[in-house]
C-alpha positions as CSV (number, residue, x, y, z in Angstrom):
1,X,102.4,100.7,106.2
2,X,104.1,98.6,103.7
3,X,104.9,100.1,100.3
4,X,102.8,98.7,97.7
5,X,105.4,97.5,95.6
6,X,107.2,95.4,98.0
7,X,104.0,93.3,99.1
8,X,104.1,89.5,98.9
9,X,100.7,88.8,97.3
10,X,99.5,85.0,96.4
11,X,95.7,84.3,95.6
12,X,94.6,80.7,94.3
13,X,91.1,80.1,93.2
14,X,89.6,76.9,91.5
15,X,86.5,77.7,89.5
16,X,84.6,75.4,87.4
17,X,87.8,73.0,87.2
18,X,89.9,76.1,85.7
19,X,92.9,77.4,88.3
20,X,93.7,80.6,88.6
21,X,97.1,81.9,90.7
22,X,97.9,85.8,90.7
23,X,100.8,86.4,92.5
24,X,103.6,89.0,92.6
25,X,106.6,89.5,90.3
26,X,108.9,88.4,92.6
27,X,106.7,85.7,93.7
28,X,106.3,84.1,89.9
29,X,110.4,84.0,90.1
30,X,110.4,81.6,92.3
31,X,108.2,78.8,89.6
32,X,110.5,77.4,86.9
33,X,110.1,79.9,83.8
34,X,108.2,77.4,81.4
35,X,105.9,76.4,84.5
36,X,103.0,78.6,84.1
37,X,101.5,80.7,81.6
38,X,101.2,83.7,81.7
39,X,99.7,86.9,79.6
40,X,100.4,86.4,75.9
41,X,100.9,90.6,75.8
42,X,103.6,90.7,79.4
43,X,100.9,93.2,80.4
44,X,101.3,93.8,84.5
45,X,98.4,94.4,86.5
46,X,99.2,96.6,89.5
47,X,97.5,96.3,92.7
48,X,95.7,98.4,94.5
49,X,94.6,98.4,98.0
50,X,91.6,99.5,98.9
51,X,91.1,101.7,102.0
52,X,93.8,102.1,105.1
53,X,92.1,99.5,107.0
54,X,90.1,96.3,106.7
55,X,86.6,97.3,105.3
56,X,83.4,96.7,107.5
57,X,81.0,93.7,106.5
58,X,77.8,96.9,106.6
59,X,80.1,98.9,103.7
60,X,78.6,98.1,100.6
61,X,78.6,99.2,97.1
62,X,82.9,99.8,97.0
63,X,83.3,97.0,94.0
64,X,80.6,98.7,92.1
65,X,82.7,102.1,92.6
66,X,85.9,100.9,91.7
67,X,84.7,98.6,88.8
68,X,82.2,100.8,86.9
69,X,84.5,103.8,85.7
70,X,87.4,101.3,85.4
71,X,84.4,99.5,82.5
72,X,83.8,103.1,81.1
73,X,87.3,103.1,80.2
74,X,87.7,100.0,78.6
75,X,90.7,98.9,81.7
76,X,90.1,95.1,83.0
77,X,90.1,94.7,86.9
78,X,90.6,91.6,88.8
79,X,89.0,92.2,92.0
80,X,90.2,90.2,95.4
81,X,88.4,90.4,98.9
82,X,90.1,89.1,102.3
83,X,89.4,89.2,105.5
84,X,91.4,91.8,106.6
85,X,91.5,94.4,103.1
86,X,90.4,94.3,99.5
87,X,92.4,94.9,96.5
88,X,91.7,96.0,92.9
89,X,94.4,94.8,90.3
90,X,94.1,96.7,87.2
């Protein structure tokens, strides 16, 4: 029962030779400042976890939920599965 906005977060993905990191504000403190780059704008995505308790492999369709009146609204999402919950950063 954490509050959202003190979770540690810290995802790494590699794709296609490109390296993506999203991690939490207080997180990103702890790289040197002219380490990483980061959004041109300072836009903040905020996270968003889905459901109270890890989501069942037999629930399907959630991502197409979240993601398709997020699209209708022009709003980016960054969507992250784990184990144990799913998150929507938007």
């Amino acid at each position: 029962n954490q509050d959202l906005d003190s979770i540690t977060f810290f995802a790494f993905s590699l794709i296609d030779g490109y390296i993506s990191i999203v991690m939490d504000a207080e997180t990103q403190k702890r790289f040197p400042s002219d380490l990483l780059l980061t959004s041109s704008t300072g836009e903040l995505w905020r996270m968003v976890r889905i459901g109270g308790q890890p989501l069942g492999f037999d629930e399907c369709g959630i991502v197409a939920q979240i993601a398709e009146p997020l699209a209708a609204a022009d709003i980016s999402a960054y969507y992250i599965s784990t184990f144990n919950f799913d998150h929507a950063l938007v």
